[in-house]
C-alpha positions as CSV (number, residue, x, y, z in Angstrom):
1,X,-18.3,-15.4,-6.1
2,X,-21.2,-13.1,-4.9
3,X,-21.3,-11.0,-1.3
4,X,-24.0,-13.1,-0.1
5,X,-22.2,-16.3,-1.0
6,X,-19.0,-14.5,0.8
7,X,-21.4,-14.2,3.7
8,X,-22.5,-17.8,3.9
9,X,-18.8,-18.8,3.8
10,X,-17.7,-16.5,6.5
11,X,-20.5,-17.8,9.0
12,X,-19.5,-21.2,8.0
13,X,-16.1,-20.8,8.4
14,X,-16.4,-19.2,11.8
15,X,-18.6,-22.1,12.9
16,X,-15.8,-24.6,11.8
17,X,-13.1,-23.0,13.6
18,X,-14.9,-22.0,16.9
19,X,-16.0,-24.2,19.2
20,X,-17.7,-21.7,21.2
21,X,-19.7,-20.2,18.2
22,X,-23.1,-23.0,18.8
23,X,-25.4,-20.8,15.9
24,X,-25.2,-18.4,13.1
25,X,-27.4,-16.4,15.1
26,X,-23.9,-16.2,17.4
27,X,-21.7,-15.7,14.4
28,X,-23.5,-12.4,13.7
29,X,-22.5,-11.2,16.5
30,X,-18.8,-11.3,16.0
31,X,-16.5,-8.8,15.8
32,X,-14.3,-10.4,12.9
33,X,-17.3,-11.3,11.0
34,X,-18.5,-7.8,10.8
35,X,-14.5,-6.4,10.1
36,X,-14.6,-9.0,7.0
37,X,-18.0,-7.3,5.5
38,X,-17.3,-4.0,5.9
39,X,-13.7,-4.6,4.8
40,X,-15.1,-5.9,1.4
41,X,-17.4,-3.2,0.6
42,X,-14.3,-0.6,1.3
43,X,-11.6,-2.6,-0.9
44,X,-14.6,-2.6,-3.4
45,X,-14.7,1.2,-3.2
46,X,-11.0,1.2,-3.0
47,X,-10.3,-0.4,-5.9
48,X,-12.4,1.4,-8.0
49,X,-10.5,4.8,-7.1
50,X,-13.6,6.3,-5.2
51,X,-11.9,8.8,-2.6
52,X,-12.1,9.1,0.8
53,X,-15.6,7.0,1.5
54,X,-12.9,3.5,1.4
55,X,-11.0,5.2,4.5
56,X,-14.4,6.4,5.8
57,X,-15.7,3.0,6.1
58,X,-12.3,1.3,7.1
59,X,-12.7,4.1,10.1
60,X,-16.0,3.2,11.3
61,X,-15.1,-0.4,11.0
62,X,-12.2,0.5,13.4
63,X,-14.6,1.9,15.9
64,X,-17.0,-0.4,15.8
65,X,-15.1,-3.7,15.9
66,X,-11.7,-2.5,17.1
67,X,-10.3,-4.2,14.4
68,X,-8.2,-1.5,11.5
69,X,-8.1,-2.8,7.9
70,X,-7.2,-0.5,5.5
71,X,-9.2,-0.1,2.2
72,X,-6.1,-1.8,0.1
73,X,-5.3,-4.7,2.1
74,X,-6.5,-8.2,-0.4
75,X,-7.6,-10.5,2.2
76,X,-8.3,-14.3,1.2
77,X,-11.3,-16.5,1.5
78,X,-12.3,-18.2,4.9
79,X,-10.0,-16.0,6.9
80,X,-11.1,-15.9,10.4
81,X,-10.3,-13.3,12.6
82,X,-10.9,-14.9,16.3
83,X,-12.0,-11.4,19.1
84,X,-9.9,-9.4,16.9
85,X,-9.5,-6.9,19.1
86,X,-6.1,-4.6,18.0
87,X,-6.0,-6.2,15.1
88,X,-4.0,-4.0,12.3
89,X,-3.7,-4.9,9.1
90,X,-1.6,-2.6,6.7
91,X,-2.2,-1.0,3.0
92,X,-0.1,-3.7,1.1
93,X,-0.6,-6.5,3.3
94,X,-2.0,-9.8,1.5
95,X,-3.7,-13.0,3.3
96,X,-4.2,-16.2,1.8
97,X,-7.2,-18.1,2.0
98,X,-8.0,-20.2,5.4
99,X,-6.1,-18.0,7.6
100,X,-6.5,-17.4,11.3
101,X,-5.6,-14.5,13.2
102,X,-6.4,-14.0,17.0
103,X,-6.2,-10.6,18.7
104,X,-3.6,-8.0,18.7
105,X,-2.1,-9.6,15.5
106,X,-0.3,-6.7,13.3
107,X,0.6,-6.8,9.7
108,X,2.5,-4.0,9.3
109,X,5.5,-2.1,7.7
110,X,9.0,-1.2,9.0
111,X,9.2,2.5,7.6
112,X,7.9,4.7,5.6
113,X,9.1,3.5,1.6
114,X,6.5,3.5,-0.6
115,X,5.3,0.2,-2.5
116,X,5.3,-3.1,-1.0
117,X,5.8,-2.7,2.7
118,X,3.2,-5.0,4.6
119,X,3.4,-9.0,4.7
120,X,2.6,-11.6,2.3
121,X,0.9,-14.6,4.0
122,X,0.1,-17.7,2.1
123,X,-2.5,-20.2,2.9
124,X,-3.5,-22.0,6.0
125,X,-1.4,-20.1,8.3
126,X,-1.5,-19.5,12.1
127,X,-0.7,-15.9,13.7
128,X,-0.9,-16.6,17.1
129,X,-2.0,-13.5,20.0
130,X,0.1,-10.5,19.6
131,X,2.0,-11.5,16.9
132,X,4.0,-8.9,15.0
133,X,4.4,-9.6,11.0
134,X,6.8,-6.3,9.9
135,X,7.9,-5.6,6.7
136,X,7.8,-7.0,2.9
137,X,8.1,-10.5,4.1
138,X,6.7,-14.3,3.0
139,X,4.7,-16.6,5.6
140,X,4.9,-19.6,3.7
141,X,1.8,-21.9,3.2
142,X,0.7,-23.9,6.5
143,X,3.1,-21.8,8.9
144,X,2.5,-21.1,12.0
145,X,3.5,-17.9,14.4
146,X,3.7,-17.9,17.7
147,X,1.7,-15.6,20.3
148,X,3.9,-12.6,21.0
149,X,6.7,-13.3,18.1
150,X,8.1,-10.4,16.1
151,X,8.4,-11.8,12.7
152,X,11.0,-9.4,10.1
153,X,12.2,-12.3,7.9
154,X,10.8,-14.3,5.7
155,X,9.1,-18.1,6.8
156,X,9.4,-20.9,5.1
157,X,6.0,-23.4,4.3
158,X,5.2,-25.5,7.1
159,X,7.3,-24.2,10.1
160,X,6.5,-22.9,13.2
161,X,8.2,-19.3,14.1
162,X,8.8,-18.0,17.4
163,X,10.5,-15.4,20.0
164,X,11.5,-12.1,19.2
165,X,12.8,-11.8,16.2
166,X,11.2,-15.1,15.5
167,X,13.1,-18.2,14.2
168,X,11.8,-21.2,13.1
169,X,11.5,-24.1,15.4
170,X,9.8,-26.9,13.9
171,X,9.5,-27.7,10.8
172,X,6.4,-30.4,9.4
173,X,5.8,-32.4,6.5
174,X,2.6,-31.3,4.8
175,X,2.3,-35.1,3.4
176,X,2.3,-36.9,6.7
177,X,1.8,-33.9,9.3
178,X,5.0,-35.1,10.7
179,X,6.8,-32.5,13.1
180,X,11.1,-32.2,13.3
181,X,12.6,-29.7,15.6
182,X,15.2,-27.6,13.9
183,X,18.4,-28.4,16.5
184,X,21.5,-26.1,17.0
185,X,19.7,-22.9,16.1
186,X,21.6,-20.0,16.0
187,X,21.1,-17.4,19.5
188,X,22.9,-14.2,18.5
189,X,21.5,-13.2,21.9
190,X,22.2,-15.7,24.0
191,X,25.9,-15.9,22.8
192,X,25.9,-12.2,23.4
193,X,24.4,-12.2,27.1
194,X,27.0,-15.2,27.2
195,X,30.0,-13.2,26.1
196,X,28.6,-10.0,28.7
197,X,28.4,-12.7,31.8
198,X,32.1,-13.8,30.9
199,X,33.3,-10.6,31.1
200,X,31.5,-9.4,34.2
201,X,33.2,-12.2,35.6
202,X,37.1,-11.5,34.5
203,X,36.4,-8.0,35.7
204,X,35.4,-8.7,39.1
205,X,38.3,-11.2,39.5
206,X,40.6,-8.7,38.0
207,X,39.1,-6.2,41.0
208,X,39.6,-8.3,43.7
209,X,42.8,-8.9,42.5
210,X,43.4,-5.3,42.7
211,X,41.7,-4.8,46.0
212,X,44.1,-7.9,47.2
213,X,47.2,-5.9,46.4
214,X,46.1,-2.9,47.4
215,X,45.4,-4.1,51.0
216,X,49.0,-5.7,51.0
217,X,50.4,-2.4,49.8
218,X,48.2,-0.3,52.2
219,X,49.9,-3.2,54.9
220,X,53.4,-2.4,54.4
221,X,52.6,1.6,54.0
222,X,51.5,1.2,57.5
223,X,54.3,-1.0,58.9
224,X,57.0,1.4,57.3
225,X,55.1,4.4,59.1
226,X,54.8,2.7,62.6
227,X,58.4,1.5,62.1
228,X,59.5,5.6,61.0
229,X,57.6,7.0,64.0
230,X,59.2,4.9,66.3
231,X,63.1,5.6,65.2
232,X,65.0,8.1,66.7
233,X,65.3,11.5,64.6
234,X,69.2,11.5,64.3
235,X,68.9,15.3,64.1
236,X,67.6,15.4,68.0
237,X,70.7,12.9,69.1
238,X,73.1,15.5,67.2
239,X,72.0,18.4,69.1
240,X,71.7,16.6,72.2
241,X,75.4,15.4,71.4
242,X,76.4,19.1,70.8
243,X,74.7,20.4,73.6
244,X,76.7,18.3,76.3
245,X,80.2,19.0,74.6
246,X,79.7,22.8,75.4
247,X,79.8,23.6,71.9
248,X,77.5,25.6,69.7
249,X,77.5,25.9,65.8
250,X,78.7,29.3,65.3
251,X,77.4,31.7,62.1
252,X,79.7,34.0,61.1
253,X,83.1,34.9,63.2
């Protein structure tokens, strides 16, 4: 398929999926539609081992669109990058065809191994705002992220992922575009926050039991004292004895 021909889909594409894009004369203006040009010329240059100009190019694409897309990411037919702004996508990243991406979206890796490190995404998929796509993971065909999710595992076709890490939520039939909700998913951090409330709990009863028999101890400390400073010192009645008999310990002879 020719550039120009690329061209003509892109502007078509962006028509299609935009309802506030009312002209090509508006398309051209786009940010996404001038990330997907550049971006092609770069991967071009890329590919056939030309240094530094690919990076060059991916660079100035960066500062005039605000969208970073580097020279070795293979990026799908139709894909439609909605604003754009703080979009990344990474070396080994690879996007199907008919894919949407709104801003802040980030393919990227999860360290710094060599080799595949960026996401796989498969046709017709959804990355919602702010998404997070990490690692050498699969998004299945037709699936769906959520604004804001952190995705580090792998999604099946057809599902909707969300939260952070995401999990998968819903689950549709590609046949009949039927949606099930996945019940009784598994919440490591709800049962942890679960298990952290509990025990907050069995320590403060634990402290006011502690603070209850301390108080009763602190009680009886102070009963025994008022009762022990109120007694007679027997020592006092013995000398007071000895002293009204006349008689007088004697030391020595």
């Amino acid at each position: 398929m020719s550039f120009w021909s690329r061209v003509r889909e892109d502007i078509q594409t962006i028509l299609k999926n935009d309802p506030a894009a009312h002209s090509w004369a508006e398309v051209l203006l786009y940010p996404g539609f001038h990330a997907l040009q550049l971006h092609r010329i770069a991967h071009r240059l890329w590919r056939s081992d030309i240094p530094l100009l690919p990076r060059f190019i991916s660079q100035l694409n960066r500062w005039l669109t605000g969208i970073e897309i580097h020279p070795g990411a293979r990026l799908g037919r139709r894909l439609f990058i909605d604003h754009g702004m703080g979009v990344v996508i990474g070396e080994t990243a690879i996007v199907g065809d008919d894919v949407t991406m709104y801003q802040g979206v980030t393919l990227g890796g999860t360290g710094k191994e060599r080799g595949k490190r960026h996401p796989t995404l498969g046709n017709h998929v959804i990355v919602g705002v702010g998404a997070k796509v990490l690692g050498a993971i699969t998004v299945g065909d037709g699936a769906r992220i959520g604004g804001g999710a952190v995705v580090v595992k792998d999604v099946p076709p057809h599902s909707t992922a969300i939260g952070v890490p995401a999990r998968v939520v819903i689950t549709r039939d590609p046949a009949t575009g039927t949606s099930r909700r996945v019940e009784h998913l598994p919440d490591p951090e709800g049962a942890m926050l679960r298990s952290l409330h509990d025990t907050v709990l069995n320590l403060q009863q634990r402290i006011a039991e502690l603070e209850n028999a301390i108080g009763h101890q602190a009680y009886h400390i102070a009963a025994l004292t008022a009762a022990t400073s109120s007694a007679p010192d027997p020592f006092e009645c013995l000398d007071t004895a000895d002293a009204n008999d006349g008689w007088s310990p004697g030391w020595g002879i």
